[in-house]
C-alpha positions in Angstrom: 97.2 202.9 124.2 96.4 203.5 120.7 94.8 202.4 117.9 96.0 199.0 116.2 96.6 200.3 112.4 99.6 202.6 112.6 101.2 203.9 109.0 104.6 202.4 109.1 107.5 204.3 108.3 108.8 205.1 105.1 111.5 203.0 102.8 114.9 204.4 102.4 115.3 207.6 100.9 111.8 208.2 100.4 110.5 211.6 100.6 108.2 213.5 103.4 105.1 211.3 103.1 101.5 213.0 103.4 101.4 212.3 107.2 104.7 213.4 108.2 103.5 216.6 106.4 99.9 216.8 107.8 101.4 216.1 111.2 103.8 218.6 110.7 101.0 220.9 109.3 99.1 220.6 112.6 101.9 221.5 115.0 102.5 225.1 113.3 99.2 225.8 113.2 99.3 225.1 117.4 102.5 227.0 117.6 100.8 229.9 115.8 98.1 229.8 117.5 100.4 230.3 120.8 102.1 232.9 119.0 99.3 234.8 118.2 97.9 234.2 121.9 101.2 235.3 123.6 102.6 237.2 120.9 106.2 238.5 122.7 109.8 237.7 121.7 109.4 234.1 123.5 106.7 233.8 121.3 108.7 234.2 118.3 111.8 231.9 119.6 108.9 229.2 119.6 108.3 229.8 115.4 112.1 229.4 114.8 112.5 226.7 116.8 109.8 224.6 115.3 110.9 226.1 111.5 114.7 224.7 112.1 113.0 221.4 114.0 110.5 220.8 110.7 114.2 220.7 108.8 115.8 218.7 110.8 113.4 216.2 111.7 113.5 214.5 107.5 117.2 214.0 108.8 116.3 212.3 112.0 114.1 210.0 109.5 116.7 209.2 107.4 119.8 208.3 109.8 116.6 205.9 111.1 115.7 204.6 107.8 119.4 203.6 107.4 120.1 202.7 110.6 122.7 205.1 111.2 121.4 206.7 114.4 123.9 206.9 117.3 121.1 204.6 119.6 118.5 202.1 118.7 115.2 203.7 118.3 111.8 202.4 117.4 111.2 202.2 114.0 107.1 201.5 113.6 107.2 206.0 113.5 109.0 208.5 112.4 111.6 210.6 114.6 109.0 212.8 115.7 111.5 215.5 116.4 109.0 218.2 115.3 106.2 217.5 117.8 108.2 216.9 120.7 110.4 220.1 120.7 107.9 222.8 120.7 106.0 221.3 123.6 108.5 222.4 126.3 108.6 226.2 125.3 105.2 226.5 124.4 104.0 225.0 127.7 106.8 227.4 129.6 105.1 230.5 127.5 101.7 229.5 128.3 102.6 228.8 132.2 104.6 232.6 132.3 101.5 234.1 130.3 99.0 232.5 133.3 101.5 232.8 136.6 101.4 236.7 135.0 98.0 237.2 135.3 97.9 235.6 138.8 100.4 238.2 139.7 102.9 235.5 140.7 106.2 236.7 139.6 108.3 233.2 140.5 106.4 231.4 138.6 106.4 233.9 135.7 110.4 233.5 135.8 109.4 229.5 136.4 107.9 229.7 133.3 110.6 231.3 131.4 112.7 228.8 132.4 111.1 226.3 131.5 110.9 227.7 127.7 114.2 228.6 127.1 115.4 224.7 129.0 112.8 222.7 125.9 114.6 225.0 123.5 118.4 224.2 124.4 117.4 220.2 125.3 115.4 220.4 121.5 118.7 222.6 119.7 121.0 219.9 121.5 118.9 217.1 119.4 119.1 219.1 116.5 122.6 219.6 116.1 123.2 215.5 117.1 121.3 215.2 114.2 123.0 217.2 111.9 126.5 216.0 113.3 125.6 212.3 112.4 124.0 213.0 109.0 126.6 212.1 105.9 126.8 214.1 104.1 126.0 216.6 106.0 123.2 219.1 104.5 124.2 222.5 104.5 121.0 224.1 104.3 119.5 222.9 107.1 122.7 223.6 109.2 122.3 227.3 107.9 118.3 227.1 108.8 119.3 226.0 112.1 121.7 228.4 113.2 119.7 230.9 112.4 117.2 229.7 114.8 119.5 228.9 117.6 121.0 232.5 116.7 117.9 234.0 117.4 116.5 231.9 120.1 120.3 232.3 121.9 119.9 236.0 121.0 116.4 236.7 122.8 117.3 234.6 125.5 120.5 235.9 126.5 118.6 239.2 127.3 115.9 237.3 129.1 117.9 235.3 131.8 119.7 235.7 134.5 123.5 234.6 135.2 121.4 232.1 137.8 118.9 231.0 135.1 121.5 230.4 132.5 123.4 228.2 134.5 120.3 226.2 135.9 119.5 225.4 132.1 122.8 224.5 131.4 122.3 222.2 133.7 119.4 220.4 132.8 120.9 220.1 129.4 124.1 218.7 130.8 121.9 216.3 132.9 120.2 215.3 129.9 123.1 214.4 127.4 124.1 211.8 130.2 120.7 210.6 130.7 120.4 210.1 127.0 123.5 208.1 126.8 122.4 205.9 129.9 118.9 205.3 129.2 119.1 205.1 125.2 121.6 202.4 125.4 119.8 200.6 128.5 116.6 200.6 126.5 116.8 200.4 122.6 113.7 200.6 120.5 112.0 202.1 123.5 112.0 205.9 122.4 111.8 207.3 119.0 114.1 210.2 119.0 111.2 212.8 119.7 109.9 210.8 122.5 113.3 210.5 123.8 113.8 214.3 124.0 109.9 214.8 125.6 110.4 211.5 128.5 114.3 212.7 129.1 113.7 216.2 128.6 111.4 216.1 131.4 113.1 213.6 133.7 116.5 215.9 133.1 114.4 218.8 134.0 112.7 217.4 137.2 115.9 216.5 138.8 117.9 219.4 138.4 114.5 220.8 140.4 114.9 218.1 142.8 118.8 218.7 143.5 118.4 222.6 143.3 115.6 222.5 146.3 117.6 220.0 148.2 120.4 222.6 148.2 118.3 225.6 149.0 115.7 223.9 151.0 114.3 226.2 154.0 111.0 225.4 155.8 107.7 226.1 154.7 109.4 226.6 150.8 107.1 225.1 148.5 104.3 223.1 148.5 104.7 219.0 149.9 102.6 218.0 146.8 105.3 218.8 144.5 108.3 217.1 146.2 106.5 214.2 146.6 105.9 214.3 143.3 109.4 215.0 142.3 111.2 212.8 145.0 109.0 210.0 144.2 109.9 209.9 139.7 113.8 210.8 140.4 113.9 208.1 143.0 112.0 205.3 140.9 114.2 206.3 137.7 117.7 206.5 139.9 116.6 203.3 141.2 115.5 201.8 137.5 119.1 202.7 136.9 120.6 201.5 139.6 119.2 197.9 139.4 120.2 198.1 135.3 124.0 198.2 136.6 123.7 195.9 138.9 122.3 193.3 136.8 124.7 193.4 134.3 126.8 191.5 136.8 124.4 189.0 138.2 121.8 186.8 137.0 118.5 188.5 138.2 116.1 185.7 137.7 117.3 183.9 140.5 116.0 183.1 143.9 118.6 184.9 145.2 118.6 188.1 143.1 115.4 188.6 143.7 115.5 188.6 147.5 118.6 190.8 147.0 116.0 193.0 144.4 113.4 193.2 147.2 115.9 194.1 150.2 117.7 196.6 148.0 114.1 198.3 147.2 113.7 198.5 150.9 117.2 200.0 151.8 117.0 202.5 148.9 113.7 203.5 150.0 113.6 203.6 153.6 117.1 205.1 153.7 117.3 207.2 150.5 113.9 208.5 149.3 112.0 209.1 152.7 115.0 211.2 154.5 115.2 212.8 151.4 111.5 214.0 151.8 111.9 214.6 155.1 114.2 217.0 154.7 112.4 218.6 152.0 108.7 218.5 153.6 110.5 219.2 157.3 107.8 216.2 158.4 108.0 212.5 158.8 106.7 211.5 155.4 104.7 208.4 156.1 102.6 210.5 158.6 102.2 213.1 156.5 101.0 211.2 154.1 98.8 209.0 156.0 97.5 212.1 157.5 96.8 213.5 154.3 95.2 210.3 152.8 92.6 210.1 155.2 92.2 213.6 156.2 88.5 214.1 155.3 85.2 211.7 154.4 85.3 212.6 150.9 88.9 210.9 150.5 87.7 207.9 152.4 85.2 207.1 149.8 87.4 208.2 147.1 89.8 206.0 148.1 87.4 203.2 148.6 86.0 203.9 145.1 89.2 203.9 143.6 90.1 200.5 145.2 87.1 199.1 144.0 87.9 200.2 140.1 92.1 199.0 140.2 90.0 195.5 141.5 88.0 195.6 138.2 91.2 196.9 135.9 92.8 193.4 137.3 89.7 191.3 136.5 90.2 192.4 133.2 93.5 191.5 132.9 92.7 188.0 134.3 89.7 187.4 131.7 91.9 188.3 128.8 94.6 185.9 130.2 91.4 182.9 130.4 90.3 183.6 127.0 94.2 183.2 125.8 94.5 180.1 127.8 91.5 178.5 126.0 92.0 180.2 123.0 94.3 177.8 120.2 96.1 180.4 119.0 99.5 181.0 121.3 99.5 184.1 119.4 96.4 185.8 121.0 96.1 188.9 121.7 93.6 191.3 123.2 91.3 193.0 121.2 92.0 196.6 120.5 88.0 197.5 122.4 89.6 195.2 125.3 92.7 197.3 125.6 90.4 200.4 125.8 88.1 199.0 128.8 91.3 200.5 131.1 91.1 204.2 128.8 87.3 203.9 130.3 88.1 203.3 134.2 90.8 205.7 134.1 88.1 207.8 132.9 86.2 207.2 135.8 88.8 207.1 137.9 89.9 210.6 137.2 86.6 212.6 136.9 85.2 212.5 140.5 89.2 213.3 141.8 89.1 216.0 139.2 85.4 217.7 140.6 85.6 216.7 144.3 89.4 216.3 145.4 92.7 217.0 143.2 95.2 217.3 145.6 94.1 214.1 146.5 93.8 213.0 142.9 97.5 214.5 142.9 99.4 212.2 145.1 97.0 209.5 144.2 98.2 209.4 140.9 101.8 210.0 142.1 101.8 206.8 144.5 100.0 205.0 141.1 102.9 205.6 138.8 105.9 204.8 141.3 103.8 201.4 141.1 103.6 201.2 137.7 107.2 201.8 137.4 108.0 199.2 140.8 105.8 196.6 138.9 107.6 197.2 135.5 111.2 196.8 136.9 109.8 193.3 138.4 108.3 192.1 135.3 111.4 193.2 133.3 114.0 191.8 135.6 112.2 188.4 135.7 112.0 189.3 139.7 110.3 186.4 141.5 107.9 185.5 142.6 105.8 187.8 140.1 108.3 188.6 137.4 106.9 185.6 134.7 103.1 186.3 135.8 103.4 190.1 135.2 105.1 188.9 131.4 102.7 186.9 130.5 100.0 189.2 132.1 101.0 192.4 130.1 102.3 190.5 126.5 98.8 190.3 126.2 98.4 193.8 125.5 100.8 194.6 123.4 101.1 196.9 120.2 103.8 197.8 117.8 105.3 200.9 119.8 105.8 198.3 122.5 108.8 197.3 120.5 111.4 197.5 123.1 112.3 195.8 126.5 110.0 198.0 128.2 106.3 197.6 128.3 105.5 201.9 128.5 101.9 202.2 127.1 100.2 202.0 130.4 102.5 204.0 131.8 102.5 206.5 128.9 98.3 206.0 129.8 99.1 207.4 133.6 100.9 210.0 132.7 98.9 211.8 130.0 95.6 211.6 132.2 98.1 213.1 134.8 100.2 215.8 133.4 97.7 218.4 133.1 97.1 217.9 137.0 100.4 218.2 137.7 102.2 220.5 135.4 100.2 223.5 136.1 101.5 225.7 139.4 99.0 226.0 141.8 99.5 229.5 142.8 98.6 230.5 139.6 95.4 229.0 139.4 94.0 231.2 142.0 92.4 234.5 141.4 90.2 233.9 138.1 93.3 232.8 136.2 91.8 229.4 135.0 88.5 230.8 133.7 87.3 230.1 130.5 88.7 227.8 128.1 91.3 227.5 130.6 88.8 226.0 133.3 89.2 222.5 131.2 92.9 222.3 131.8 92.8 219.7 134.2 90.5 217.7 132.0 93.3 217.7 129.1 94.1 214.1 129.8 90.5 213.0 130.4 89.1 214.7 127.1 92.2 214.2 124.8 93.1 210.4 125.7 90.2 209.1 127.9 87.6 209.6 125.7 88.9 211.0 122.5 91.8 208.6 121.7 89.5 206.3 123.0 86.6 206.8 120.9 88.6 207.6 117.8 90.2 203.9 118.3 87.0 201.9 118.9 84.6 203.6 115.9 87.9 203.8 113.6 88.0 200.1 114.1 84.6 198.9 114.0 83.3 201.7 111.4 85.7 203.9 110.1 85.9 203.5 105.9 87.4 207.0 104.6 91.0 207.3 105.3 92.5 210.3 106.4 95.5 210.8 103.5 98.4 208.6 104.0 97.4 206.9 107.5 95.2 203.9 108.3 92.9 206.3 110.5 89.7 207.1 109.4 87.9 210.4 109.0 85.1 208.5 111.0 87.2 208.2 114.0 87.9 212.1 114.2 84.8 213.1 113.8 83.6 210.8 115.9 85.7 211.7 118.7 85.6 215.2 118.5 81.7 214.7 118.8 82.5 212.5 121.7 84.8 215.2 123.5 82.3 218.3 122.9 79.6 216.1 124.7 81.8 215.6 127.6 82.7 219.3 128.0 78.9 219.5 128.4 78.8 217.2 131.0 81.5 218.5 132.9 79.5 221.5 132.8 76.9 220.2 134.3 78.2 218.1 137.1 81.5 220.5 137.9 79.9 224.1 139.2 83.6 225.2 139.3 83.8 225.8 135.2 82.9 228.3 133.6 83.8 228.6 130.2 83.2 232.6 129.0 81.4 231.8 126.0 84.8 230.7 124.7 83.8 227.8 122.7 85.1 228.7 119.6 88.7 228.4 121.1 87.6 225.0 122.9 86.1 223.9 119.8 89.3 224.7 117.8 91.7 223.1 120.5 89.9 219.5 120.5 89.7 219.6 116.7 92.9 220.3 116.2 94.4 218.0 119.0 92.1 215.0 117.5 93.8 215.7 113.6 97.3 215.3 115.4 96.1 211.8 116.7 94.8 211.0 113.3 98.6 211.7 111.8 101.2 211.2 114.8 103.1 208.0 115.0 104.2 209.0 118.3 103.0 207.5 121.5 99.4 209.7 121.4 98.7 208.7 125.0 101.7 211.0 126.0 101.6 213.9 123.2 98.1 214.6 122.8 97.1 215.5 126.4 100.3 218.3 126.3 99.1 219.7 123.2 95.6 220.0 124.1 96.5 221.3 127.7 98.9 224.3 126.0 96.3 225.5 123.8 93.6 225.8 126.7 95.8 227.3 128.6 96.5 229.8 126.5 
């Protein structure tokens, strides 16, 4: 969630405001930063690509600002092209530069990957862009070839026949995704958030259908198919339902029963034997095995119970204060919508310090309920479809401006990402020391209590605007003040830290992550933790 005051886009034909450039500013200066950190030819593939993605990006903003775009986007930001297409390769350099120094050579390959996939998914957006735009600007075509020359040039001497396939793959996977979901769900995405959510998603199931194929027992870790079977089978399912609806009425009693049956049959028929032959175990009693395994995820689980309790209460006193309040309009405050930034906060420290594999599948089992609840509220599914709508309009913003309610989700997923993105293998042996001993607090620093922080002194206290936004130099400060603090405190109460004197990198990271919050129209919740987790990685 984010804060209330939001710079709309720019009129027609108006020229690169102050914050597009700002914003813009503050991604090189990451990518840089990575460069100079990794410095290889990967390294410099990143550079072009986000030199060619800075062109192309005005053009995203214009076929928006006339409505010309293939697929309804959301128009409270701009395209966002820029920030969202360096955050695939730079977080594939950064995983091949740490899987290195665990000496884990899969995962260095893993990582490679995973850099050269974000750079054909990001040049596939690029050149939709430039195909669309009338007339069509020759300079940035040539600016863009050029990059995609040199990125096609460095990679083709960096994969394999195997690997060049498997990212031709992914991008084929996402050009159909992109026509499915973008036309099931208009103003949900802006084009940069389209390519980060479908980028991933594409990426994640061409994992999920290349391990189903090779599958052989004890390959991999359980953590990560659940993890994968779990978000391909919510979003299959998403799409699934979508079809069907077209066809039927789904408020009904009668859909609904069919809704809840069909969840059943797709899940007890699809998604478990599909784990089961990935885990070689019977899911549920792996699971409940693994849920209860030791004391310390008893009480963790109990803890956590006892916080999603107190999230509801706070969704049923905002819904009593709206019932007594006159206005039909009301909304909650922007300090109320931050009261769940806070227990998420607290939520995710003691699974951080005492459990995360725990905190893993936790969070995993958490978003396939997010996503379950969403695709009731959404289809009018009785008996809770209306309840959930009412419930959740209450905390709206403007980049809720589709059919989908996605901040809370968005929430999950950035407080999550930096546990799950990062390969476990590769965190053994000293790997993650230093700066890079926070990564799994990337969510927790950058969203739980610096978005947070930023949003509730901005609003109360903030006067000095930063150029060309409605966010307020107070804010920043303030919540860069706010996460240094906590990176003492995780000192003190997590004895598995230990940060090598490397402050000034730590120090640089949360500043720099806290000016792209103060200048990105993009969903924050989602970007900011990525960002901040690729520079303390690196």
């Amino acid at each position: 969630m984010t804060r209330e005051c939001a710079s709309p886009a720019p009129g027609p034909g108006a020229p690169l405001s102050g914050s597009v450039l700002a914003e813009a500013a503050v991604v090189f200066v990451v990518v840089l930063s990575i460069h100079a950190a990794v410095w290889d030819r990967y390294s410099w593939c990143a550079v072009a690509l986000a030199v060619q993605a800075f062109y192309v990006q005005y053009k995203w903003d214009r076929l928006l600002q006339q409505a010309s775009a293939v697929f309804q986007f959301r128009m409270s930001a701009n395209s966002g092209l820029l920030p969202a297409s360096v955050v695939m390769p730079l977080l594939g350099l950064v995983m091949k530069e740490r899987c290195q120094a665990a000496g884990n050579p899969y995962f260095e390959r893993f990582g490679i990957v995973v850099a050269a996939t974000g750079m054909a998914v990001a040049l596939f957006s690029s050149v939709l862009a430039l195909g669309i735009t009338r007339p069509v600007p020759t300079n940035t075509c040539v600016i863009s070839g050029l990059a995609g020359g040199v990125i096609m040039y460095i990679m083709k001497h960096s994969l394999s026949v195997g690997e060049v396939i498997e990212v031709l793959e992914v991008l084929l996977i996402f050009v159909y995704l992109n026509m499915i979901l973008l036309y099931l769900l208009p103003r949900c995405f802006t084009p940069g958030e389209a390519l980060l959510v479908l980028g991933g998603l594409s990426f994640m199931l061409n994992q999920l259908i290349k391990r189903s194929l090779t599958v052989v027992e004890s390959q991999g870790d359980p953590l990560d198919f659940f993890l994968l079977v779990v978000v391909v089978g919510m979003v299959l399912m998403g799409i699934f339902f979508s079809t069907l609806f077209v066809f039927m009425d789904s408020g009904t009693w009668a859909s609904s029963i069919f809704f809840h049956l069909m969840t059943c049959v797709l899940g007890l028929g699809v998604v478990l034997p599909w784990l089961h032959r990935l885990i070689r175990r019977n899911p549920l009693l792996w699971l409940f095995q693994f849920l209860f395994q030791t004391e310390t995820r008893v009480y963790l689980l109990a803890y956590w119970s006892l916080l999603a309790t107190l999230a509801c209460l706070v969704v049923l006193y905002q819904n009593a204060k709206r019932s007594s309040s006159e206005s039909k309009k009301h909304q909650a405050p922007t300090i109320a919508r931050k009261y769940f930034h806070f227990i998420v906060v607290a939520t995710y420290i003691p699974g951080i310090i005492l459990d995360r594999p725990l905190l893993y599948v936790a969070a995993t089992i958490c978003l396939a309920v997010f996503i379950f609840l969403e695709y009731v509220r959404y289809f009018r599914i009785k008996p809770l479809g209306h309840t959930l709508r009412s419930l959740l309009s209450l905390f709206l913003d403007e980049r809720d401006s589709g059919p989908l309610i996605l901040t809370h989700i968005y929430l999950l997923l950035g407080m999550s990402l930096p546990i799950w993105l990062v390969p476990r293998p590769c965190t053994q042996k000293g790997s993650l020391g230093g700066a890079r001993a926070l990564v799994p607090y990337a969510g927790v620093l950058a969203v739980g209590v610096g978005d947070t922080v930023a949003s509730i002194f901005g609003s109360t206290m903030g006067e000095i605007r930063w150029p060309g936004t409605k966010k307020t130099f107070e804010g920043t400060m303030t919540s860069i003040f706010a996460q240094i603090i906590s990176v003492a405190l995780i000192l003190i109460f997590d004895s598995g830290v230990d940060l090598n004197y490397s402050y000034a990198w730590i120090l640089g990271s949360i500043s720099t992550v806290s000016l792209l919050e103060a200048y990105t129209t993009q969903i924050d919740n989602l970007l900011l933790p990525l960002y901040l987790l690729i520079l303390l990685m690196a």
